[in-house]
Short mmCIF file of the C-alpha atoms (twelve columns), coordinates in Angstrom:
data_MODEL
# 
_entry.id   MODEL 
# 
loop_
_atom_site.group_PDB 
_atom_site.id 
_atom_site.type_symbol 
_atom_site.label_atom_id 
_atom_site.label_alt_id 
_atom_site.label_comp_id 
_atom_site.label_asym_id 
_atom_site.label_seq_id 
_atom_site.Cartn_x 
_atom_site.Cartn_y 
_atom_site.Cartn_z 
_atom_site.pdbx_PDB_model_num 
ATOM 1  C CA . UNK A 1  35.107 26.920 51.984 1 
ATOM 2  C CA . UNK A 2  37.770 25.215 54.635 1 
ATOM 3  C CA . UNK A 3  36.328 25.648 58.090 1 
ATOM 4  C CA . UNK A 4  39.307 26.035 60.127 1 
ATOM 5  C CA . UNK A 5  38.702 25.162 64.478 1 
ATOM 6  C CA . UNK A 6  38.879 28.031 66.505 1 
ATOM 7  C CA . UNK A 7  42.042 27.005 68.372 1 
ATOM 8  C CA . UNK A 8  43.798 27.236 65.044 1 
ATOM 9  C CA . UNK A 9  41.610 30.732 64.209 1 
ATOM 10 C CA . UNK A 10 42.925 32.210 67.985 1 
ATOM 11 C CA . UNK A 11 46.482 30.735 67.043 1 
ATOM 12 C CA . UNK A 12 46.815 32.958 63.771 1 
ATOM 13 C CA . UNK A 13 45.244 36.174 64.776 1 
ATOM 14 C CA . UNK A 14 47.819 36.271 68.019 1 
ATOM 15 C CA . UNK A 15 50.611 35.410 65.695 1 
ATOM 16 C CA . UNK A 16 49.871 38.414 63.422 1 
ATOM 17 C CA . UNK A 17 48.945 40.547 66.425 1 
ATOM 18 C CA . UNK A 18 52.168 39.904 67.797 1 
ATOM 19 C CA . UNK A 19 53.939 40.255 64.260 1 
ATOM 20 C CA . UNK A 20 52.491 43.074 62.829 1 
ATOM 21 C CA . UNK A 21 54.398 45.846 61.824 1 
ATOM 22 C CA . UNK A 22 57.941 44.783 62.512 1 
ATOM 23 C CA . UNK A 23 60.917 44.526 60.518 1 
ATOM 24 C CA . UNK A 24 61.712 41.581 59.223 1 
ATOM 25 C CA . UNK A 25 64.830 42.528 57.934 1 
ATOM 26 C CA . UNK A 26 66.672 45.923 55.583 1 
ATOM 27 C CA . UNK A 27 67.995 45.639 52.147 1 
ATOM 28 C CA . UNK A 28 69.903 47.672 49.589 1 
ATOM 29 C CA . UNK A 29 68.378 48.531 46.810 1 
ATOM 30 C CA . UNK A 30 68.038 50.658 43.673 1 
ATOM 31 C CA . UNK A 31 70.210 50.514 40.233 1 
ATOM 32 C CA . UNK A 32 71.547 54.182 40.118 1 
ATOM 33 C CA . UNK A 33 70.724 55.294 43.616 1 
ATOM 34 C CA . UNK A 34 71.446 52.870 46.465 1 
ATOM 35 C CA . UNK A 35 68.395 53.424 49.360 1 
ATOM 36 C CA . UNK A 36 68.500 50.845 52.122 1 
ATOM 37 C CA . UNK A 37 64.801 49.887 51.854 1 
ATOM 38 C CA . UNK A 38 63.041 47.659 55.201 1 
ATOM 39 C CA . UNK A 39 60.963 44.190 54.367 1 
ATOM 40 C CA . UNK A 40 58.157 44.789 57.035 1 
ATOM 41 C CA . UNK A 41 56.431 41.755 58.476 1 
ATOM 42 C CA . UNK A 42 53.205 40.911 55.944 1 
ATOM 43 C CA . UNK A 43 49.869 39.060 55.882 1 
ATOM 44 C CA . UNK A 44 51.924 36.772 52.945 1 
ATOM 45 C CA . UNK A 45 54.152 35.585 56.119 1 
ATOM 46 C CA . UNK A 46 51.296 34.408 58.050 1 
ATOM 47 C CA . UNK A 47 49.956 32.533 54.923 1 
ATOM 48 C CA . UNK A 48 53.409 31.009 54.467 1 
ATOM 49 C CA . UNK A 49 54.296 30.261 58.683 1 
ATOM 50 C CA . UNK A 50 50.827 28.263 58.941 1 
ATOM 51 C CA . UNK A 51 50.300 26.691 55.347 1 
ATOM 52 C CA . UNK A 52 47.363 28.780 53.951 1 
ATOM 53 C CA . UNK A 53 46.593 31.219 50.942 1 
ATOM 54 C CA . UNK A 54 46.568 34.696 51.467 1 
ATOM 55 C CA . UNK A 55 42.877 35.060 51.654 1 
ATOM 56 C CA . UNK A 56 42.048 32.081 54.009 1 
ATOM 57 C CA . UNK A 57 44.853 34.332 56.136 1 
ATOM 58 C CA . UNK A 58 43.116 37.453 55.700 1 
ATOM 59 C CA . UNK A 59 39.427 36.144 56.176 1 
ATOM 60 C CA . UNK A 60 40.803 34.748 59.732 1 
ATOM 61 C CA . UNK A 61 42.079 37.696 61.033 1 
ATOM 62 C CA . UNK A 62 40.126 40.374 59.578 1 
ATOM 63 C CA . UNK A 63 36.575 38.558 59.442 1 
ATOM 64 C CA . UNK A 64 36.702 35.465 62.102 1 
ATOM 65 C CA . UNK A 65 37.785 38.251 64.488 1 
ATOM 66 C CA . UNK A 66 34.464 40.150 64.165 1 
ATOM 67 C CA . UNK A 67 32.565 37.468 64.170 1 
ATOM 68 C CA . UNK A 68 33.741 36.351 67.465 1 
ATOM 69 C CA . UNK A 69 32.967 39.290 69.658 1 
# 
């Protein structure tokens, strides 16, 4: 498993705390109804912004966090 420092660990859980929950951007969709459908910021865009999979992500935010306290 990748040990990752805990500068880096502090640097990705503020970036999805920050992040979270917003709109990235809306889209139309659909083939014989149009609906304008919203791409919501993800845990795939934190993999993607700071090079890592979508578990290492996941374990440093949801995991590394509790260990911490």
């Amino acid at each position: 498993m990748t040990k990752f420092s805990e500068e880096f660990q502090n640097d990705v859980v503020d970036f999805w705390n920050e992040n979270k929950g917003k709109v990235k951007g809306k889209e139309v969709t659909g083939v014989h109804m149009k609906r304008m459908t919203e791409k919501k910021f993800s845990m795939q865009d934190v993999a993607d912004h700071f090079g890592l999979t979508i578990s290492q992500a996941n374990r440093i935010v949801y995991v590394k966090k509790g260990e911490s306290k």
